[in-house]
N, C-alpha and C positions, 0 to 999 in steps of 0.2 A: 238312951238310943242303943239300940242293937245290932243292926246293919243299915250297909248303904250300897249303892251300886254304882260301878266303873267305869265309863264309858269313854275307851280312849277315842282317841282321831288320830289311829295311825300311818296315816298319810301324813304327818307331820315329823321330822327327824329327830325330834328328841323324846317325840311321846314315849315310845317302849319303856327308855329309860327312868320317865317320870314315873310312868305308873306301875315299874317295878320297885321304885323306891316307896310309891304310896300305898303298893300294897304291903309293904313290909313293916310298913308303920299301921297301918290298919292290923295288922298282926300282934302288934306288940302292943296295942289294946286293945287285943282281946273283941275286935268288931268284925263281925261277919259282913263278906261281902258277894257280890255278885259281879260279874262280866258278861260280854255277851258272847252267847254260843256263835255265832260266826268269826269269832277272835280267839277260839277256841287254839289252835295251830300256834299262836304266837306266843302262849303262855302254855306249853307241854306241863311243865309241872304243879300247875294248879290243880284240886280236887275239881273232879267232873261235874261235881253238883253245884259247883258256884257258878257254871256257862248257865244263861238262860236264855230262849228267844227276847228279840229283845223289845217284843211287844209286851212283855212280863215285867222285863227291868224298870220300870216307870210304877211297878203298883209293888215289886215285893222289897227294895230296900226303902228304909224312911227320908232319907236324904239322898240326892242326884249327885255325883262327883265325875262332870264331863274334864279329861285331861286333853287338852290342844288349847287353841285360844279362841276369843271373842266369837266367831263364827261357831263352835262347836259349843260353849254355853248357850248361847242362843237357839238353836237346833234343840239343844236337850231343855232349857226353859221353857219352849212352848209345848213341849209335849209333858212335862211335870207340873206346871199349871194346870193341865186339863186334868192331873192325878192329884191334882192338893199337895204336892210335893215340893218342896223348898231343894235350892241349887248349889252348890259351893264348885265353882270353876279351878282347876288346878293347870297355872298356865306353862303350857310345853314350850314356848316359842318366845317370841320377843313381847317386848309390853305390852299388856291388854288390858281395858278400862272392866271387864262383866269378871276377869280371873278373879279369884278371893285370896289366893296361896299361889307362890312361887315354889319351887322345888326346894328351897334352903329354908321354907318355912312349915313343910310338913308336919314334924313337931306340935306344931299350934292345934294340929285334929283332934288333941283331945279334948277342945272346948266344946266340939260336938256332942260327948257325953257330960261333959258339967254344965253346959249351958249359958258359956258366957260367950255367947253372942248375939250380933244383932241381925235383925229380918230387913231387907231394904225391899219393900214394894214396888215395883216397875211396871206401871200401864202398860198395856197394849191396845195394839189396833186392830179390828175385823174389817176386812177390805173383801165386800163385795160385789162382782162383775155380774151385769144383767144384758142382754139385751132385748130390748123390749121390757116382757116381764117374765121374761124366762132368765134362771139364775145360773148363770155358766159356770161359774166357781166360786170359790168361798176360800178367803186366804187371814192366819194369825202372822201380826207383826210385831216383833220386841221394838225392831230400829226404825225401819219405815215404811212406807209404800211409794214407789214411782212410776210414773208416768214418762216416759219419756220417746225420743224417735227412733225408729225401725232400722232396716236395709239403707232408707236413704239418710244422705245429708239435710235434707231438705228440716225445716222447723215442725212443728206441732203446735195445733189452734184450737187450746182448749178453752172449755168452760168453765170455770169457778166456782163452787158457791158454797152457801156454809149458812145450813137454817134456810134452807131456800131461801137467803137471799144473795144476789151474785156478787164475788169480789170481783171477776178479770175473766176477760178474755183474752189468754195467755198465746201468745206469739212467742216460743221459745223452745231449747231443747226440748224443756219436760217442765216436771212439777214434783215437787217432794212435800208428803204428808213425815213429818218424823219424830217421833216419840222424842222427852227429853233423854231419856237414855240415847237414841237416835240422833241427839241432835253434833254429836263428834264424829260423824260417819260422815254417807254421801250429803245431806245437806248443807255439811263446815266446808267441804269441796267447794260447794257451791254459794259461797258467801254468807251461811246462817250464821247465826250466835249460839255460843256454847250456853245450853243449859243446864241446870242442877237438877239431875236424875230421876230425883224424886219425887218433883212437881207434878199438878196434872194440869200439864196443857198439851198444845198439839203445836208444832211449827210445820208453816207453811213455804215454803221457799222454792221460787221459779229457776230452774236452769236456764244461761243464757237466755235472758227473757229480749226480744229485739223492741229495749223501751230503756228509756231513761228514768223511771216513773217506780217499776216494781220495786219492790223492796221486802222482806221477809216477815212473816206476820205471825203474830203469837197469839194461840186463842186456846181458851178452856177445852178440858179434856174431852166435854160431855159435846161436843158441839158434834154436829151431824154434817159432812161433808159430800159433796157432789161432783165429778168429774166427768164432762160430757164433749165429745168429740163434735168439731161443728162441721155437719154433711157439706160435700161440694165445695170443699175450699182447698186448693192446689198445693197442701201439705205431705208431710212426709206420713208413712206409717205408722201408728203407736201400738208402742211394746209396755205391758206393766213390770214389775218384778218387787217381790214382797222381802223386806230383809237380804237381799243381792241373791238372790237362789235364783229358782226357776223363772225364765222369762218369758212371758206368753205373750201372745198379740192380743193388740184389742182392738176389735173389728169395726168398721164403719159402722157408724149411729149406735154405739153402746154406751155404757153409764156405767159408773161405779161410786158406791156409798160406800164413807171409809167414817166407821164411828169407833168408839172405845170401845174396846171387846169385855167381854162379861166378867171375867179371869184375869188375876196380874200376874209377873212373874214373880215369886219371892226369892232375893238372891241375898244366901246366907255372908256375912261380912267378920271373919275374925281378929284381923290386925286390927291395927287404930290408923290406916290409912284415909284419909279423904279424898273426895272426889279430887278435892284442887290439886293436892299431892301428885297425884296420879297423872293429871292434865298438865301439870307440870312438868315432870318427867317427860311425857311424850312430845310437850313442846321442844325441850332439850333435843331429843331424838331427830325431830325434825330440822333442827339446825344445824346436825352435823356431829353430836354426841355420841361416842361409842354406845350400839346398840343396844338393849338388855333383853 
């Protein structure tokens, strides 16, 4: 391996200083790297020729190195998927399950050039929005896709189905489609089960569903899913939003098919952490254990 490229998030308070330290170590073996020309101002003393648009940075280093957390892996895994590009997350911030390297573990990047590591493949989801049969958007998912209510309080009365045929007609906040990588995010909010990463299935999981009955459902990767709004019933508005980004509406009598996308993300792993490890740690966190 010969180069990789940079991709802070700094809009995060420690990234600068992460990814002055990662460049330093990128130096001290000897791997060329890149940044993006828009970040140009915040590293003055880097060579010119390492800024590139950063429509570029996805096709000219061999390996993706996004420094923030889990949200900014995510952002740069789906657009290095579509480049055949494998990921290594360097985390700026508190604990993240997509990071691969903490800042005291920088060190380790030289297994990049030996090769001792491993590739952990992560499905994704293609969520398409139709109305009619005309096709409003097209959205890639690492963690999930939801459905959920608008402006109002009011619920949401969706359709189900999976293989044309139908699970529920859901009375409920929303609905979450979400990857096993996904499945530690908004779906654990919402009473899913923690899955192992690596599987290919799909978790289904209703928010606030108004039933005693729903329950969260696990089903093969490959399965074809449907989400259909039901006309003329005195519900709230629905909103989608793919991976927690951009949130759009979805407008009376539309449909969305949310299948495995064609492309995984491969997120490079050099410690001998595991999943559980990791889940563990953030359990701690969440009970009251000093932050990491």
């Amino acid at each position: 391996m010969k180069s990789v490229s940079v991709i802070p998030n700094l809009t995060r308070a420690n990234a600068k200083s992460v990814t002055d330290a990662l460049l330093e170590q990128l130096r001290r073996l000897a791997l060329a790297y890149y940044l993006p020309l828009s970040q140009r101002a915040a590293f003055p003393l880097e060579d010119a020729r390492c800024f590139l648009p950063e429509e570029e940075l996805f096709s000219a280093g061999e390996v993706i190195l996004p420094v923030g957390g889990d949200g900014s892996v995510i952002r740069a895994a789906k657009r290095a998927a579509l480049h055949g590009k494998r990921v290594l997350g360097v985390n700026a911030g508190r604990l993240a399950y997509l990071c691969g390297l903490d800042v005291a573990e920088l060190p380790l990047l030289e297994a990049l050039q030996t090769g001792d590591y491993t590739v952990q493949r992560r499905i994704m989801l293609q969520a398409r929005t139709y109305l009619g049969n005309e096709l409003l958007r097209e959205d890639l998912c690492i963690n999930d896709v939801s459905f959920c209510r608008g402006r109002s309080i009011g619920l949401v009365d969706l359709q189900v189905s999976a293989d044309d045929k139908p699970i529920a007609n859901l009375l409920a906040d929303g609905v979450i489609f979400a990857t096993p990588t996904g499945s530690t995010g908004y779906s654990l909010s919402a009473g899913g089960p923690v899955l192992e990463p690596t599987l290919d299935a799909v978790l289904l999981t209703a928010v606030c569903p108004h039933t005693l009955a729903a329950r969260p459902y696990i089903f093969h990767a490959d399965t074809r899913f449907t989400v259909r709004t039901v006309r003329g019933q005195r519900t709230s508005d629905v909103c989608c939003s793919c991976d927690g980004e951009e949130t759009f509406d979805f407008p009376d009598g539309a449909w969305a098919e949310i299948t495995r996308a064609g492309t995984a993300a491969e997120l490079i792993s050099i410690t001998n952490d595991h999943f559980i490890d990791v889940l563990n740690r953030k359990i701690k966190n969440w009970y009251g254990s000093e932050n990491t």
